[in-house]
C-alpha positions as CSV (number, residue, x, y, z in Angstrom):
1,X,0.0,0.0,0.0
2,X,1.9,3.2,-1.0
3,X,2.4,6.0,2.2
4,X,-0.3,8.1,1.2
5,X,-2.8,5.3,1.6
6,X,-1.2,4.6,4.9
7,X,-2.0,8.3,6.2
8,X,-5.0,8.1,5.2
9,X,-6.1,4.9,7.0
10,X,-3.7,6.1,10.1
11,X,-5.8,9.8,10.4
12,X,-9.3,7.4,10.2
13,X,-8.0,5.1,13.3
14,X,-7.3,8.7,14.7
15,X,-10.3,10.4,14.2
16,X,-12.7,8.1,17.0
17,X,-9.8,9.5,19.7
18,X,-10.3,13.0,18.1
19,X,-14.2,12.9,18.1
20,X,-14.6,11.3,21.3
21,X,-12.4,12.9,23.5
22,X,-13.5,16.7,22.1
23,X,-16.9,16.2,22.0
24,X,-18.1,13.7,23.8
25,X,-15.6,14.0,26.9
26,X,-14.5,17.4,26.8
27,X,-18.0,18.8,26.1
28,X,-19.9,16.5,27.4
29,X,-18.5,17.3,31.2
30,X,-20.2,20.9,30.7
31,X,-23.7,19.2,29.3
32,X,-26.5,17.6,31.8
33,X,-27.9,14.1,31.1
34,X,-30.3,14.3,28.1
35,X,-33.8,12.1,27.8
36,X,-32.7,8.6,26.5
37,X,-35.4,5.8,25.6
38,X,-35.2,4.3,28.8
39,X,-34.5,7.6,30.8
40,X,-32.2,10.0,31.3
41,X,-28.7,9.2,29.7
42,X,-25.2,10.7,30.3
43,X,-24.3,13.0,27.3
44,X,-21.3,11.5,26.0
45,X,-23.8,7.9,25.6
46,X,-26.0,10.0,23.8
47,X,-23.6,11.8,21.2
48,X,-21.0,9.2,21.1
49,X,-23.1,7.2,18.7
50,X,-24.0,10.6,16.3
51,X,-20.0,10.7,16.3
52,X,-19.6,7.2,14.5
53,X,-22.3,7.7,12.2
54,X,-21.0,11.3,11.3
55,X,-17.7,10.1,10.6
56,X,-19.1,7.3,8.3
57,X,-20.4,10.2,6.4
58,X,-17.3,12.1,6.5
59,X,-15.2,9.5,5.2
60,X,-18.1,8.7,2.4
61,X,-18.5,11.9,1.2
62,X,-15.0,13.0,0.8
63,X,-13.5,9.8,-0.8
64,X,-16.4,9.3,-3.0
65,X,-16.0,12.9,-4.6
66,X,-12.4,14.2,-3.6
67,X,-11.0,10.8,-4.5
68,X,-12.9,10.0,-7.6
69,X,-12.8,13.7,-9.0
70,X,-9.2,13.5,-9.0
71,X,-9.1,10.4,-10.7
72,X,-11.4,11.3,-12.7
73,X,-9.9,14.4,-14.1
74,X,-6.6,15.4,-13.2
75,X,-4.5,12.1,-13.1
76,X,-6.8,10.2,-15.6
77,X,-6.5,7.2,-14.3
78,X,-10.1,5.7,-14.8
79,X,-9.2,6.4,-18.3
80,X,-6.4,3.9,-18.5
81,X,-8.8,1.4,-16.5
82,X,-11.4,1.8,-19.1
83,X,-9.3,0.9,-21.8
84,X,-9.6,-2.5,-20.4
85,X,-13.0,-5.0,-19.8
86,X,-13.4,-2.8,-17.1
87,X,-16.5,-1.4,-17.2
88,X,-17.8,2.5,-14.9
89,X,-19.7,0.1,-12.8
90,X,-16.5,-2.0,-11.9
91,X,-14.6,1.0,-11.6
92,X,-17.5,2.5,-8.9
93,X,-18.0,-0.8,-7.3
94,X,-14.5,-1.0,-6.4
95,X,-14.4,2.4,-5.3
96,X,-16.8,2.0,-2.8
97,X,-15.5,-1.5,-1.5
98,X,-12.1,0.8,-0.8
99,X,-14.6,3.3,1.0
100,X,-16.2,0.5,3.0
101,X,-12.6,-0.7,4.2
102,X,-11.8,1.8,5.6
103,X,-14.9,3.1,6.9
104,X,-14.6,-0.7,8.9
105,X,-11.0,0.5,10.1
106,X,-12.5,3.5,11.4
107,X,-15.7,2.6,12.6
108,X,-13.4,-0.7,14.7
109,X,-11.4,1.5,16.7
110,X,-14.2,4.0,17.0
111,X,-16.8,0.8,18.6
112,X,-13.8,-0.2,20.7
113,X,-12.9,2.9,21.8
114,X,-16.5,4.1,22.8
115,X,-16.9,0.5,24.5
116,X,-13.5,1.5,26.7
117,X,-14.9,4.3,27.6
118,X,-18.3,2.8,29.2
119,X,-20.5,4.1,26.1
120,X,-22.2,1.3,25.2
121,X,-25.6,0.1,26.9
122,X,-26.3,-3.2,24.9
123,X,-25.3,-6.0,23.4
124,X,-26.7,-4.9,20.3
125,X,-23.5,-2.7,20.3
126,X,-21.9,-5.3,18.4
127,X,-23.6,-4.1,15.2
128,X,-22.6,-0.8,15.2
129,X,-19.4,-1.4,12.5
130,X,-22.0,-2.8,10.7
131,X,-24.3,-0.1,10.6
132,X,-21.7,2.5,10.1
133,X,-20.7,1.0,6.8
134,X,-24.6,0.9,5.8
135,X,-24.3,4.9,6.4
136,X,-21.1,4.7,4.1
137,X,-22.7,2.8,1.5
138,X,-25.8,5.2,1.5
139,X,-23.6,8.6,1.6
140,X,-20.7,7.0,-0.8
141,X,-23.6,6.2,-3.3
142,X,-25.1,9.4,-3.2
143,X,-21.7,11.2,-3.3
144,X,-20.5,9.6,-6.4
145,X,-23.4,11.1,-8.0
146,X,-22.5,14.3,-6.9
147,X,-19.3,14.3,-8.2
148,X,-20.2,13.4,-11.5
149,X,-21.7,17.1,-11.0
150,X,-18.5,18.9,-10.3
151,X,-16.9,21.3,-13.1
152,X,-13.4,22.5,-11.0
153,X,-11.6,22.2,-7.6
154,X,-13.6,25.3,-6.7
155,X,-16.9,23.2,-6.4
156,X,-15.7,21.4,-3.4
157,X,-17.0,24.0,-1.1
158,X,-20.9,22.7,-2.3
159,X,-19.7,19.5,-0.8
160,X,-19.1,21.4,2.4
161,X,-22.2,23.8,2.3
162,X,-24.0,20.5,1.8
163,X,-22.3,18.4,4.6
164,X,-22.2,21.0,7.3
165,X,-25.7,21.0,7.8
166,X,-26.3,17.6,7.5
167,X,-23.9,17.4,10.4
168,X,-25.1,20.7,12.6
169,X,-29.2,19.1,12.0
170,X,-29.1,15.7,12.3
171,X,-30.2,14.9,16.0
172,X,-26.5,14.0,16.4
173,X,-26.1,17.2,19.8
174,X,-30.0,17.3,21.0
175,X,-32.5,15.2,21.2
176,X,-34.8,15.7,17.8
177,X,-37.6,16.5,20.4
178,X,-35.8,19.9,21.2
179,X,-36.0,21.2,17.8
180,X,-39.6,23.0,16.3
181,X,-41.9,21.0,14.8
182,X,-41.4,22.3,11.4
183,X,-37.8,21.0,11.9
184,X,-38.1,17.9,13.0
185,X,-39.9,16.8,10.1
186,X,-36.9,18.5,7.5
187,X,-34.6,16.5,10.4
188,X,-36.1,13.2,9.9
189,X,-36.0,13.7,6.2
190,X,-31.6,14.0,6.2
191,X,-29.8,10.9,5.3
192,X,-27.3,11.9,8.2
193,X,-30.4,11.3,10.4
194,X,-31.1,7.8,9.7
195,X,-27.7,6.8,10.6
196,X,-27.0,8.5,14.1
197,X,-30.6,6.9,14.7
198,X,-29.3,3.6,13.7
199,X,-26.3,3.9,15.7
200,X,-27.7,5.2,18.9
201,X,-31.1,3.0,18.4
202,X,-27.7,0.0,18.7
203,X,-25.7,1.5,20.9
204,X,-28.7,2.2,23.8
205,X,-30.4,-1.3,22.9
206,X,-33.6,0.3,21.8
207,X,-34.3,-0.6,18.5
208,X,-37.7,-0.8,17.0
209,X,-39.7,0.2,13.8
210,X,-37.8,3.6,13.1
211,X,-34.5,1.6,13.1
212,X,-36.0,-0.6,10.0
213,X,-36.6,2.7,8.3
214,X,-33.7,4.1,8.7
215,X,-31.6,1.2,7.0
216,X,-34.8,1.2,4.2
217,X,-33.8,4.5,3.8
218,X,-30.1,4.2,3.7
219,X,-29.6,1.0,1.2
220,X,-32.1,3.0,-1.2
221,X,-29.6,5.9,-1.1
222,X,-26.5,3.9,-1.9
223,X,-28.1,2.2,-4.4
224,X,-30.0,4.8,-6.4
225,X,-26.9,6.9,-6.5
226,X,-24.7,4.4,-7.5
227,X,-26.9,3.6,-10.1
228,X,-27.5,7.2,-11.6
229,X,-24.0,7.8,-10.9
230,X,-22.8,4.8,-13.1
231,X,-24.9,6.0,-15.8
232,X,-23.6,9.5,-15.6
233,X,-20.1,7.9,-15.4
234,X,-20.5,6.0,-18.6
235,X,-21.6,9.0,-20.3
236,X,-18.6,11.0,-19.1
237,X,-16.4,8.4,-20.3
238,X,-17.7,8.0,-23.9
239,X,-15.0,9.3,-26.2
């Protein structure tokens, strides 16, 4: 694996430490217990969960249009793939099996280190890697779409403007409950959403109806935009 691929999979083993101990530690010693499903609920067990799903996201989003983008267009190198049987679904496949590797890196150390730190209140924890790579696999779909989208460098701050709010209104600090009404319903309607509610619904052992929905919800993502973005793809890449 060349050194670049081995900073990249060191800084995602990094970022649970990062996350954790900011937020949910350092934070969370100025923040009261919030309302959990079976009561009140210390706040670093209530955000530590929003933390592994957001970083899912994170690692989704900017692999699946930083990554490919460059690729893509300045070193070429789907190009020289394409020249073989490989087809743009092989190529985007692939891509998002990298993305799901080291999403699992990432989302390991996270599970562990939220489980060292007393975070986790069932058994049920042990399917939170899992459902951090079904919020990879939803955002990585619709990101490669996206990117297929992008004209220059400069267009990288949409990705932002589109990702910062996703993160800021996603349930992932207070309990959806504290928001307006109005809100809620936009809140609810955010792929970002589905997957702290996955992860917490795991991580508190109180999973039910909205957890089905949320994975409903994310596998439709991944899969509709990979499939628009494979079409797009191919079109891109006809001489």
């Amino acid at each position: 694996m060349a050194r670049e691929h081995w900073v990249i999979v060191s800084g995602h083993l990094l970022e649970p430490f990062l996350f954790l101990f900011s937020i949910g530690v350092g934070v969370g010693a100025l923040v009261d217990e919030v309302a959990g499903p079976g009561g009140p609920i210390a706040y670093r067990s209530f955000v530590g969960p929003a933390l592994l799903a957001s970083s899912a996201m994170n690692a989704a989003v900017f692999a699946g249009t930083f990554d490919f983008y460059g690729k893509y267009k300045w070193q070429q190198l789907y190009d020289a793939m394409l020249a073989t049987p490989l087809t743009p679904r092989d190529i985007l496949i692939g891509e998002r099996r990298w993305i799901l590797i080291q999403v699992a890196a990432s989302a390991t150390a996270f599970v562990v280190t939220m489980a060292a730190m007393g975070l986790l209140e069932s058994w049920l924890a042990v399917l939170l890697v899992p459902a951090a790579l079904l919020t990879a696999y939803g955002f990585a779909g619709a990101a490669f779409f996206g990117a297929t989208f992008l004209r220059s460098w400069l267009d990288f701050d949409l990705v932002q403007l589109a990702i910062i709010p996703l993160f800021l209104f996603s349930a992932s600090f207070f309990p959806l409950d504290r928001y307006p009404t109005g809100i809620q319903w936009v809140v609810r309607c955010t792929p970002l959403y589905h997957g702290v509610d996955l992860c917490r619904d795991l991580a508190l052992g109180s999973v039910g109806v909205t957890s089905l929905v949320s994975v409903v919800y994310l596998v439709a993502l991944g899969w509709i935009g990979a499939t628009l973005a494979i079409g797009r793809f191919a079109a891109m890449a006809q001489p």
